[in-house]
C-alpha angles and dihedrals in degrees: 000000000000110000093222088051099049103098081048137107149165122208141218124214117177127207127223136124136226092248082098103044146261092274089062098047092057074047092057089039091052096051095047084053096058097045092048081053090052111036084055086053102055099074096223095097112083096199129047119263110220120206109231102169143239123322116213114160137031089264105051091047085051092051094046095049088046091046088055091047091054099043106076089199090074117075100171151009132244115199124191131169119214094184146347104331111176106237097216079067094069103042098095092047099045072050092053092037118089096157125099114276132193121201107222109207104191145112129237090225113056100209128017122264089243092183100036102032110123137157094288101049087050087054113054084038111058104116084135080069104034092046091051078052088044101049095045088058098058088040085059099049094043087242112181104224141135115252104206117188136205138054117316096241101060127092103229086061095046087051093056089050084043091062095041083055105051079048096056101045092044078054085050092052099046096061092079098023112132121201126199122212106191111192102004144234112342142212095354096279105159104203097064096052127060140143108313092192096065099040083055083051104040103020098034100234129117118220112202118178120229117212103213091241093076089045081059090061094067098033084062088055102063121116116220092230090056089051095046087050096056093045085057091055091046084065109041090055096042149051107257111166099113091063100074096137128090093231089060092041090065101037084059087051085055095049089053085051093048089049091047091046089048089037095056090038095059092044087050101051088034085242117172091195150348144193125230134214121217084210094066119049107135116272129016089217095045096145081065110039097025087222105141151348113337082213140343113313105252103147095048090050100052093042088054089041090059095051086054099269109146108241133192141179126235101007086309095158100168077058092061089041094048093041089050086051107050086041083059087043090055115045124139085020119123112226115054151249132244155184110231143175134200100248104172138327131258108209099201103149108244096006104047123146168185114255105204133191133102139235085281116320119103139125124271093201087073099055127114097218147009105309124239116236096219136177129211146147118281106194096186140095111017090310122076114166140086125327146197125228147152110250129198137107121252135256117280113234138097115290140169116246121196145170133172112227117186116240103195091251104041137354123257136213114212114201132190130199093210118178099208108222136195111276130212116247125280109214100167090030098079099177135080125291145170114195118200149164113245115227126294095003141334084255098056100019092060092033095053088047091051095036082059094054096247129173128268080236135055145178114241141200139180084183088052120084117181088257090084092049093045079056096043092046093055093043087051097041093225145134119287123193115181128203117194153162085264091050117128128181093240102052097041092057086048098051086049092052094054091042088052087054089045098058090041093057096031084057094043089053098052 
């Protein structure tokens, strides 16, 4: 099992009713019992399906669903029904239900017994007409769920479940997660920032800003043993043979302090990310008074990005929360995860590109080989001097790239379809980088994106599909704009402009 994933569980709620017996009913329990089994066998479920019986009346659906409300181990529902459930009888408990739900259409026989079916057998097994029941029920009551069809058994059907379920559990995880945002917004830029209030209401995570004088607090209190054991452990995980002069030996034994200050601030407010701001960074004269960061934190952030801390630039705080959550997504997946930011463009006809990095701060789960633990000069912000940073390209390879911009009236998930290419060397760019083509093409992929309103940074995948976004939006209830490799500009304009009709009138109705 997948450690992150260990307080966590799914369950399974099967619906039936007492018109057929009691006998049928221990027959439908025993069945449920048997796929749950299953299902938790095949090695293809990340979380644990817990069994939680039939349902056959209005109040025990309502006492199971409030039961899974109550119990913070569960972080979904599944609902199946074996056989006919009468709908009215699930109303109160989908009421009563906020956490995600998947609606299971399957049946607990693959093909029908042609020479042996009777009445009976019809009977017990009609999920092709209580799911119809089921699922006009939640239509009815505009129930944001996830309908996943096929038998049970087959692992096309268990990987749909799967994603629902690392979805569910990165949900899970948002609703107490903390961000710090230690400086705050910079420089006016308008994406990054948004209405924090509602993204507590509507997204479950709570945003605090951090003047730098508390992060000072805990900078004071670092011991420099701590600080020279880290910087052994720098070099004996990373290639450091560029670094042979005392100046870049100590900017690499700042970086390890900052890393430990920010380290011990995150464990002690129970924060899951933060964003940080090259403006702010302690004391102007910090060469003097050693009161603060010699320069912005990278390698600190990409170290605690790669541990599953949400990170974002510039005081981009929906970036952390949306890196944290796709970590969370991810795990025990093999490819990586990033923060990254659009940096210039490469025209190159049919290969042209997006070249992404950032000044320091990318994720070393993306890259293709052992990263270089480099140090050069950073001349921007209030600090201009030598720094130290993890440098490597990333993997090739096709990705999905997304980022959540607020609207005024909704939030909205942008998410990119990128094909990660092999980039030439950078000789005078010393820092991280992936550089990729944005789906279809570099034309309509950027434009669209553009065209959305989405962010300068993202948060990126090669372990995401757009499956899991297409999850996280309707749990959210948010926004989702999708750019393919079927995207064209005219249809994308046009899907924005009914969904800008859609979220009017659906804010003028409630």
């Amino acid at each position: 099992m997948i450690k992150e994933y260990n307080d966590f569980e799914v369950w399974f709620v099967t619906g039936a009713q007492l018109l057929y017996g009691g006998d049928a009913v221990v027959q439908v329990d025993g069945h449920s019992n048997e796929m749950v089994a299953g299902m938790n066998a095949s090695g293809i479920l990340p979380l644990k399906v817990v069994y939680k019986g039939t349902a056959n009346s209005s109040a025990e659906v309502l006492d199971v669903m409030s039961r899974a409300e109550a119990d913070p181990k569960c972080v979904g529902v599944i609902a199946w029904m074996h056989t006919f459930s009468p709908a009215k009888m699930w109303i109160h408990g989908m009421q009563r239900l906020t956490k995600p739900l998947l609606h299971l259409h399957t049946q607990f026989n693959e093909e029908i017994p042609w020479e042996t079916m009777d009445m009976d057998f019809m009977n017990l097994n009609q999920s092709a007409h209580g799911d119809r029941e089921y699922g006009h029920i939640l239509a009815r009551m505009r129930k944001s769920h996830k309908t996943v069809v096929g038998y049970w058994k087959d692992p096309k059907t268990l990987g749909h479940i799967a994603v629902w379920q690392r979805v569910a559990a990165a949900w899970a995880d948002a609703q107490d997660m903390r961000i710090l945002r230690i400086g705050d917004q910079m420089n006016n830029v308008a994406v990054t920032d948004g209405d924090k209030v509602e993204a507590e209401m509507r997204l479950g995570y709570h945003v605090d800003y951090v003047p730098f004088s508390d992060v000072l607090q805990y900078f004071k209190a670092i011991e420099d043993s701590d600080v020279d054991a880290l910087v052994a452990k720098y070099n004996s995980i990373y290639d450091t043979s560029q670094v042979l002069y005392e100046d870049g030996r100590k900017s690499i034994w700042n970086a390890a302090k900052a890393e430990l200050t920010l380290r011990a601030l995150l464990e002690d407010k129970g924060a899951k990310g933060f964003t940080t701001n090259f403006d702010d960074l302690g004391d102007v004269d910090v060469k003097i008074s050693g009161m603060g960061f010699d320069q912005i934190p990278g390698l600190a952030s990409q170290r605690l990005m790669a541990e599953g801390y949400g990170f974002g630039a510039e005081g981009d705080w929906k970036s952390a929360a949306l890196y944290r959550t796709v970590w969370f997504m991810t795990q025990g997946l093999p490819e990586g995860c990033s923060f990254l930011e659009d940096y210039t463009l490469n025209f190159a006809g049919d290969r042209s590109s997006i070249l992404q990095a950032h000044m320091l701060e990318v994720c070393p789960l993306i890259a293709d080989a052992k990263p270089k633990l480099e140090v050069h000069y950073l001349g921007i912000g209030i600090r201009k001097t030598l720094t130290a940073r993890l440098v490597f390209t990333s993997k090739t390879g096709r990705g999905v790239t997304a980022t959540v911009v607020d609207m005024g009236n909704r939030f909205r998930l942008v998410v990119g379809d990128v094909e990660c290419i092999k980039p030439k060397p950078l000789p005078k760019l010393p820092v991280a980088s992936a550089l990729w083509i944005p789906m279809p093409n570099f034309e309509v992929g950027a434009g669209a994106w553009i065209m959305a309103g989405g962010t300068h940074h993202s948060i990126f995948s090669y372990d995401i599909t757009p499956e899991y976004w297409e999850d996280y939006a309707e749990i959210a209830g948010i926004e989702m704009l999708h750019i393919d490799e079927n995207t064209t500009s005219e249809n994308f304009k046009r899907e924005m402009r009914i969904n800008e009709v859609y979220y009017l009138l659906n804010k003028a109705l409630k």
